[in-house]
C-alpha positions in Angstrom: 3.2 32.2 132.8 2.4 30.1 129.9 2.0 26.4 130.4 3.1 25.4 126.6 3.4 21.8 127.3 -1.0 21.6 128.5 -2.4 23.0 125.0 -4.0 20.3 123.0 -2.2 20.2 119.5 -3.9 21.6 116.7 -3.8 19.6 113.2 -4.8 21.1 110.3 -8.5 20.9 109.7 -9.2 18.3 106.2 -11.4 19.6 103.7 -13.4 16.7 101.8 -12.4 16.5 98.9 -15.2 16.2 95.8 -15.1 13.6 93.9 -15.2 13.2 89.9 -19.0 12.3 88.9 -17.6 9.2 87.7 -16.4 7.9 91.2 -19.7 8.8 93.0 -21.7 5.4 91.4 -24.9 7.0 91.3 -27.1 3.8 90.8 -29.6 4.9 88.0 -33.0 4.1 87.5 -34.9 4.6 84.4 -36.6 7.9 85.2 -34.0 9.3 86.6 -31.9 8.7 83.1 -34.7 9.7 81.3 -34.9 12.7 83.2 -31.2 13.5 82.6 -31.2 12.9 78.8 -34.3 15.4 78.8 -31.8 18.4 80.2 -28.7 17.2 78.6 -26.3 19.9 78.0 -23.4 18.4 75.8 -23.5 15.0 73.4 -20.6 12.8 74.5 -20.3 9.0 74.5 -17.0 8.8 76.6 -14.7 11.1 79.2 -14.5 14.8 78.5 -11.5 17.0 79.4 -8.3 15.4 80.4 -9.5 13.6 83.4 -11.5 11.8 80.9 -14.8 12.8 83.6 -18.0 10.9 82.3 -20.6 13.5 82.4 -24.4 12.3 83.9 -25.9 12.2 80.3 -23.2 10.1 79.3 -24.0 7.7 82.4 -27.8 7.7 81.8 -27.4 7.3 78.3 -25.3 3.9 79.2 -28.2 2.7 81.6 -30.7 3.5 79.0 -29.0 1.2 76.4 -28.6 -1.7 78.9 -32.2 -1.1 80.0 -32.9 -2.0 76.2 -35.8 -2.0 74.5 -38.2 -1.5 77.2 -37.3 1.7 77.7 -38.3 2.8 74.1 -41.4 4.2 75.3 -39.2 7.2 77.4 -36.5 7.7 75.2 -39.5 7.9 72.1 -41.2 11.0 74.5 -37.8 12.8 74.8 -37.8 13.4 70.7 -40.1 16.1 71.1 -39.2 17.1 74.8 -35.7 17.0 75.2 -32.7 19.3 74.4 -31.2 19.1 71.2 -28.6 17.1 72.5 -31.3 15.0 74.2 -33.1 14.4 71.1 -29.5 12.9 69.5 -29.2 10.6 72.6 -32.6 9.3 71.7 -32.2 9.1 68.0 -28.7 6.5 69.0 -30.8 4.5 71.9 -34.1 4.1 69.6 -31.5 3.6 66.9 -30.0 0.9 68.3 -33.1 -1.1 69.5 -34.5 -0.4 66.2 -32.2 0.2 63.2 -35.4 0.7 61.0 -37.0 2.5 63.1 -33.4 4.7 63.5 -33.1 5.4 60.3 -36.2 7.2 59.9 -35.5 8.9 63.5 -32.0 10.0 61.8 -33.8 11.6 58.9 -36.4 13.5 60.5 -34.1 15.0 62.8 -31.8 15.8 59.7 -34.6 18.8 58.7 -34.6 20.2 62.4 -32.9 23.9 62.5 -30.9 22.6 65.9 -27.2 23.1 66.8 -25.5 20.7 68.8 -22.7 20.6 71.7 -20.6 17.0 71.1 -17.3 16.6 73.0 -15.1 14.0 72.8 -12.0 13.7 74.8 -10.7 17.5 75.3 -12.5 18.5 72.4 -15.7 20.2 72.5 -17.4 21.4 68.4 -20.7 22.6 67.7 -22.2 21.0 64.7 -25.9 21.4 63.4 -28.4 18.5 63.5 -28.2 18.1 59.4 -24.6 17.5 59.5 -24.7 15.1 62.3 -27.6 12.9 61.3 -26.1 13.2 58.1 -23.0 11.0 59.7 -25.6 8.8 60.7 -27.4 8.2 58.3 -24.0 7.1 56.1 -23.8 4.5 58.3 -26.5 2.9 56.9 -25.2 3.0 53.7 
C-alpha cells in the first residue's frame, strides 16, 4: 500500500529571475567604460524600449562624464578606435569638457562615411555621421 501521508511535499522549483541591466549596479571604473564605449552597439542617452532599460554604453557613457576631464585622455583614443557609435559618445564627452575642442571634434567627424544606430525611448533610426554632427554643430550656432 501507499503511505500518502510520509511523502515530503513538493513545491514548485523557482527559477531566478534576470534582472534589467539597470537594476544590477554594476559599479564602473574608468577602463571598464572606456572599454564599453569602444564596442558600443547603439547611441542612446536614456532608456530604450518600453521598460525604459539603460543599455551599458548609456551607463559608461554617464560615468565617463562624471569622471570629467580626466578621462579625456581615453575617451580622445576611442575617436580612432571605437565604433561609430563610440566615436559619437566621445565627440559629446570631449565635447562637453571642451566645447572648443568639441566643435572641431563635431566637424571632423561630419566628413566620416559612418552610419549610426541612436534610439531613444521605443525608437530606434539610423542616421549618418554628417547629419548627426550636423545637429551638433547647430548647437553652436
Amino acid at each position: 500500500m501507499w503511505d500518502t501521508g510520509s511523502r515530503p511535499q513538493q513545491t514548485p522549483q523557482q527559477t531566478p529571475q534576470r534582472q534589467p541591466y539597470q537594476d544590477q549596479n554594476r559599479a564602473w571604473d574608468d577602463a571598464g567604460a572606456l572599454d564599453a564605449l569602444r564596442t558600443a552597439g547603439i547611441l542612446a542617452f536614456g532608456g530604450i524600449g518600453f521598460a525604459a532599460i539603460k543599455q551599458p554604453e548609456t551607463e559608461a557613457f554617464e560615468h565617463l562624464l562624471a569622471a570629467g576631464p580626466r578621462v579625456a585622455p581615453g575617451v580622445h583614443a576611442l575617436l580612432t578606435t571605437a565604433t561609430p557609435q563610440g566615436k559619437i559618445y566621445a565627440a559629446h564627452l570631449l565635447a562637453a569638457f571642451d566645447p572648443a575642442y568639441g566643435r572641431s571634434v563635431w566637424q571632423w567627424l561630419a566628413g566620416l562615411p559612418y552610419q549610426v544606430t541612436t534610439g531613444s525611448g521605443c525608437v530606434i533610426n539610423p542616421t549618418t555621421f554628417a547629419a548627426y554632427a550636423g545637429e551638433q554643430l547647430a548647437r553652436y550656432g
